[in-house]
C-alpha positions in Angstrom: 24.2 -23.6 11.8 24.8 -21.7 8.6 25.9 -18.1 7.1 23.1 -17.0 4.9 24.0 -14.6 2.4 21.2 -12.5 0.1 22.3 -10.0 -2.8 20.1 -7.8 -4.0 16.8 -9.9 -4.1 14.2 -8.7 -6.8 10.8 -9.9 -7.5 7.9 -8.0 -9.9 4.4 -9.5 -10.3 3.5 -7.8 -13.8 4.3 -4.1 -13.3 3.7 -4.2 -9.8 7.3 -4.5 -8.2 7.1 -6.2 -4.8 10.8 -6.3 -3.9 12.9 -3.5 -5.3 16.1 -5.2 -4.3 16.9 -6.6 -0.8 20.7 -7.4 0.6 20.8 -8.9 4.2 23.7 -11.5 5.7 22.6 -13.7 8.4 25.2 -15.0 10.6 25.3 -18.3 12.3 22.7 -18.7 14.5 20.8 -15.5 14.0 17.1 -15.3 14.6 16.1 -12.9 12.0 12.3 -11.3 11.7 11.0 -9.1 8.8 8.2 -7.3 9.8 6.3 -4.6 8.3 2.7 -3.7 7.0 0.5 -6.1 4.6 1.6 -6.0 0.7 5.4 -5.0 2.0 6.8 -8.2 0.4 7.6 -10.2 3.7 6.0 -14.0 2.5 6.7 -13.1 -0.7 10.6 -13.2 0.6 10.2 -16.0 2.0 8.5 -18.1 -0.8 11.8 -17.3 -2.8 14.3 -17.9 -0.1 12.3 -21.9 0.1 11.8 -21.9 -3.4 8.1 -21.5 -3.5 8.5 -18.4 -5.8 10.7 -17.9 -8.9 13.7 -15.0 -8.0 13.6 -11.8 -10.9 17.1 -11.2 -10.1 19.8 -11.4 -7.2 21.4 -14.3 -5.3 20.7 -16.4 -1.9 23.9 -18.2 -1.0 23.2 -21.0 2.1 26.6 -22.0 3.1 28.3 -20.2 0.3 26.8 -22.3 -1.9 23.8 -20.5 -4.3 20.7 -22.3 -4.1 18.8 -20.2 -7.0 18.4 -23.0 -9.1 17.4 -25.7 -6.7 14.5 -27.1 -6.1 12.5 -26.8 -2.2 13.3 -30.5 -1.5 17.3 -30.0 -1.8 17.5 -26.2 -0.5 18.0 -27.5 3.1 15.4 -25.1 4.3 12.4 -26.2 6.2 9.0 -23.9 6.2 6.3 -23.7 9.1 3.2 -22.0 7.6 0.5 -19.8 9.3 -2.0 -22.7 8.2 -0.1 -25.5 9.9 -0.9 -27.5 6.7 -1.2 -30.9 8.6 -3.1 -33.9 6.9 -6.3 -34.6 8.5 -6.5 -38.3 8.0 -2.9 -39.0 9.6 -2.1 -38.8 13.3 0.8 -36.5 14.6 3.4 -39.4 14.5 2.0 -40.1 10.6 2.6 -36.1 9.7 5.6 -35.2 11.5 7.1 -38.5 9.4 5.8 -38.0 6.1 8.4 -36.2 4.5 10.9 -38.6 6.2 9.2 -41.1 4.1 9.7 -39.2 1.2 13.6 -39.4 1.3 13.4 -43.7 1.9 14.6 -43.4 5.9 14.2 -46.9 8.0 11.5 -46.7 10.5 14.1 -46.3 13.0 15.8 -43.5 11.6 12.1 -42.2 10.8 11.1 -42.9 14.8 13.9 -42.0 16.2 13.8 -38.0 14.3 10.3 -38.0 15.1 10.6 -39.3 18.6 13.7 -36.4 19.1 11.0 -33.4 18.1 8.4 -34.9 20.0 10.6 -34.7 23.3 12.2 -30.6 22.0 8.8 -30.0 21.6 6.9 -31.5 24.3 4.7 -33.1 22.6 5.2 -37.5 22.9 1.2 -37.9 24.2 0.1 -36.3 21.3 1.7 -38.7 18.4 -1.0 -41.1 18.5 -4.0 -38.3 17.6 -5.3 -36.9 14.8 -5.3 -33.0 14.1 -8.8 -32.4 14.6 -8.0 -33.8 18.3 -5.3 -30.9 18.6 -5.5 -27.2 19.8 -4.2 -24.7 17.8 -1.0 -24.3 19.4 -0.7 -28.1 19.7 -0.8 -28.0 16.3 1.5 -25.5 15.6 4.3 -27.4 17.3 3.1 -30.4 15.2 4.0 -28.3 12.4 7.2 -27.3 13.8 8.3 -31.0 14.4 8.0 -31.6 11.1 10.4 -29.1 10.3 12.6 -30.0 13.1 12.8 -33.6 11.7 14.3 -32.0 8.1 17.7 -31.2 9.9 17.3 -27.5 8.1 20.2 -25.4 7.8 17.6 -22.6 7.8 13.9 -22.2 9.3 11.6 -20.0 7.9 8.4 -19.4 9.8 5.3 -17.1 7.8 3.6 -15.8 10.3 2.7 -18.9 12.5 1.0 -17.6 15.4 -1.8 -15.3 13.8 -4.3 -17.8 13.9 -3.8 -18.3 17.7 -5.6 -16.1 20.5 -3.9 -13.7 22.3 -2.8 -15.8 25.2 -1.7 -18.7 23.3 0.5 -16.5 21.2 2.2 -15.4 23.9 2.8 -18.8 25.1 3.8 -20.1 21.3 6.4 -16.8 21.4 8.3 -18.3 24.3 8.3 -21.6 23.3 9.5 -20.5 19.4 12.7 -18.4 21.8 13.3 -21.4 23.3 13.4 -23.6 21.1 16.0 -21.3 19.1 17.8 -21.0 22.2 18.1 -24.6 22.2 18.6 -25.4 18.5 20.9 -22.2 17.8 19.6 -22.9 14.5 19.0 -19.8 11.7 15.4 -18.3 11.7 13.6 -16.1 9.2 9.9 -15.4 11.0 7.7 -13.3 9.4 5.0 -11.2 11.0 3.1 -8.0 11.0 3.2 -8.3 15.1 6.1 -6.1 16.6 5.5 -7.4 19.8 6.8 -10.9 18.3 9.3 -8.9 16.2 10.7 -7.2 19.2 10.4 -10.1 21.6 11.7 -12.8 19.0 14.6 -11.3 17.2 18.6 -11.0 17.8 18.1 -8.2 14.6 15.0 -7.1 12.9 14.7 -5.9 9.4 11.5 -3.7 8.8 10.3 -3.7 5.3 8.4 -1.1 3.4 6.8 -1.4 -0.1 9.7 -3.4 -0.7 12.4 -1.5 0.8 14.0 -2.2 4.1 13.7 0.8 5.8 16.5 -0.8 8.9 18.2 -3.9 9.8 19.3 -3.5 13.2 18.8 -5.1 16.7 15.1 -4.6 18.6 17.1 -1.9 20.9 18.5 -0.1 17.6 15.5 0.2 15.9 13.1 1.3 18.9 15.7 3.7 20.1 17.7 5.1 17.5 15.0 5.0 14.1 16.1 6.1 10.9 12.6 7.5 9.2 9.3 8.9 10.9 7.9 5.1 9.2 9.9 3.0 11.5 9.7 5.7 14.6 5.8 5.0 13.9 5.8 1.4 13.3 8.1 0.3 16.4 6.3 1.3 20.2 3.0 1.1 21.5 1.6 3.3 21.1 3.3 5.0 17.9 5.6 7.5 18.7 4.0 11.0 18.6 5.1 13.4 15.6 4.5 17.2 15.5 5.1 19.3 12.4 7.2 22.2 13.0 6.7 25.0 10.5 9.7 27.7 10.3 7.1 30.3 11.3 8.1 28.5 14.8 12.1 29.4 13.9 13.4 31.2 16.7 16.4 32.0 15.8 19.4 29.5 14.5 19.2 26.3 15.9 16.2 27.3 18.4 12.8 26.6 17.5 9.5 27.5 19.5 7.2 24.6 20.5 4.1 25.7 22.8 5.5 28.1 24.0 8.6 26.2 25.1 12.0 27.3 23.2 14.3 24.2 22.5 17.8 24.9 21.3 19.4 22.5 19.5 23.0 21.7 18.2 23.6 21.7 14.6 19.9 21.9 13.3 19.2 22.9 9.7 16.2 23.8 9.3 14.2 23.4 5.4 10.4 24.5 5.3 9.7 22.3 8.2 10.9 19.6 10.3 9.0 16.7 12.6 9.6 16.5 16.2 8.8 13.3 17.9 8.9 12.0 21.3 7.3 8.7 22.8 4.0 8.4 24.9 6.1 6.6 27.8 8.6 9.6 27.5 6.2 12.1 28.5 5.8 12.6 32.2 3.3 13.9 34.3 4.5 16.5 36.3 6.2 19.5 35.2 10.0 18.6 36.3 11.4 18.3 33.2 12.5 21.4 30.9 9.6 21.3 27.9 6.5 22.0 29.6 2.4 20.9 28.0 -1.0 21.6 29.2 -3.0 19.2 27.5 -6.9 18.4 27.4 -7.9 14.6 28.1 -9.6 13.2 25.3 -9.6 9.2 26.4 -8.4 7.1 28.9 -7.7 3.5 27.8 -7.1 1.8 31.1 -5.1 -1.7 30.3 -4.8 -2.3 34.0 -0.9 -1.9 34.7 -0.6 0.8 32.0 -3.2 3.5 30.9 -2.8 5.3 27.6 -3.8 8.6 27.9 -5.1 10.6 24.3 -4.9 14.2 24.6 -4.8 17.0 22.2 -3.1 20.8 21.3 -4.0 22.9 18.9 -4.9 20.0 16.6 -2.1 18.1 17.0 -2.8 14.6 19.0 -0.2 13.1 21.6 -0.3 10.5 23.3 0.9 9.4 26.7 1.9 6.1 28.5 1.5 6.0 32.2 1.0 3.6 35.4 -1.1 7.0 37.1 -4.4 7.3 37.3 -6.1 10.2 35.7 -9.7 12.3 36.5 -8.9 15.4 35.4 -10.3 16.7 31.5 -7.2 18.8 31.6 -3.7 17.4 32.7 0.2 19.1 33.1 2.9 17.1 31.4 6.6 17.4 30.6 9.2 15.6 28.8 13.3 16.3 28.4 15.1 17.4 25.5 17.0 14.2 25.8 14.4 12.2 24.7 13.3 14.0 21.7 13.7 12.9 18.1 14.0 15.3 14.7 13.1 14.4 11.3 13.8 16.7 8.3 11.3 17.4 5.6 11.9 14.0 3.7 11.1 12.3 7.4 14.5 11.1 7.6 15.9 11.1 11.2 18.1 14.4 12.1 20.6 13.3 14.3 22.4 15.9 16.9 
């Protein structure tokens, strides 16, 4: 296990900057996900982190010791790519070994690491085939094992399961967590998935056009965002946003929303704010204090949940629920407790 330490990472291609200066520590043991939209710099991270990509500016420290200047091989940091990138001509025994091979190990020592990832990763019947023999998650843990055998100080996964089908994603997911839990080894996964973000990681940091928008645990950053982005990007579906215009100022600290006056402490109010609140917060009944009428649009029925898509006065929210629903026209509520406030930048407002 090792403390990794990044200071103010920067990387332009041309005048395009990509990363615009990223500081994280990782403590022993962490399994750490960036996650965030396509072009928001997450492989690009990672290539410099292995070594794949030259580092504009800033400092990655491994250890406490900086590993700028050296080369992939000596970096102590193995990589697991979305392609696998297994040999076709060699069996799993021949590719799990062949950067063993590189460094002049006996065949013992070789068999012996090769044989110890086979047995983490349940995969000992498989050494003897060739890829093409494999499915894709099979595969995968191929790839894996050959990263195992490295000893790394530091895994760094890009986005390994996207070429996997739903199921066997989910079945990769639990196998990656357990194989952490049983390693306690540092992880940097990539992904565009929050479901594997939130699933995955002891803390997440969620990138934007090169920023990180927040580094915090998968309970921090679902329940306490710090921008309309990440209130958007984390949940499923995203979190519902309403402008409020100050035509819809009450008085101080009270606005009106449908007809439903919401005091609130402390609110200062610009030319408008955002209020948000999540689609499994709203309820359907009418017992809570901010009352809706809304008109169905669609039903998405996912069998244990249904996501409901409604509408008022142009604005569209969205509701999570176990319920059935017939009616073109439904009643819903949803507490002040569970509401969220963003000011006119889209920064969180917190009470």
């Amino acid at each position: 296990m090792s403390e990794i330490i990044i200071n103010n990472l920067k990387k332009s291609f041309g005048n395009n900057t990509v990363i615009k200066g990223f500081d994280i520590k990782i403590n022993d043991g962490e399994f750490i996900v960036l996650v965030g939209p396509s072009g928001c710099g997450k492989s690009t991270l990672l290539r410099m982190i292995s070594g794949l990509e030259k580092i504009d500016e800033g400092e990655i420290f491994v250890d406490k010791k900086l590993i700028n200047n050296l080369i992939p091989s000596k970096r102590k940091i193995a990589m697991v790519f979305q392609s696998y990138a297994l040999y076709p001509h060699m069996n799993v025994f021949e590719n799990i070994s062949f950067g063993l091979k590189m460094e002049n190990l006996t065949k013992d020592e070789i068999k012996q690491k090769v044989d110890h990832a086979a047995n983490i990763l349940q995969i000992q019947e498989l050494l003897e085939r060739k890829p093409k023999q494999l499915s894709g998650g099979q595969r995968q843990r191929v790839a894996i094992g050959r990263a195992i055998t490295r000893d790394p100080k530091l895994f760094l996964f890009d986005e390994p399961l996207s070429n996997l089908d739903a199921a066997l994603r989910s079945e990769m997911r639990v196998e990656i967590s357990k194989l952490h839990k049983k390693m306690r080894s540092n992880i940097i996964y990539v992904t565009h998935d929050q479901v594997e973000a939130m699933t995955l990681a002891d803390r997440i940091v969620l990138l934007n056009k090169g920023n990180i928008e927040q580094f915090g645990s998968p309970n921090e950053i679902y329940s306490d965002p710090n921008n309309i982005f990440v209130a958007e990007f984390i949940g499923s579906p995203k979190m519902n946003i309403i402008k409020i215009e100050r035509a819809n100022l009450v008085s101080n600290n009270k606005i009106n929303f449908f007809n439903n006056e919401i005091k609130f402490e402390h609110l200062k109010f610009d030319d408008e704010i955002y209020l948000g609140i999540r689609p499994e917060n709203i309820d359907l009944n009418q017992e809570n204090e901010i009352k809706l009428e809304l008109k169905v649009e669609l039903v998405e029925n996912l069998g244990f949940e249904k996501i409901i898509y409604t509408s008022l006065s142009n604005n569209e929210i969205n509701i999570k629920t176990k319920k059935d629903i017939k009616s073109q026209s439904i009643k819903v509520s949803f507490s002040k407790e569970n509401i969220f406030l963003f000011d006119k930048n889209k920064n969180r407002i917190r009470q």
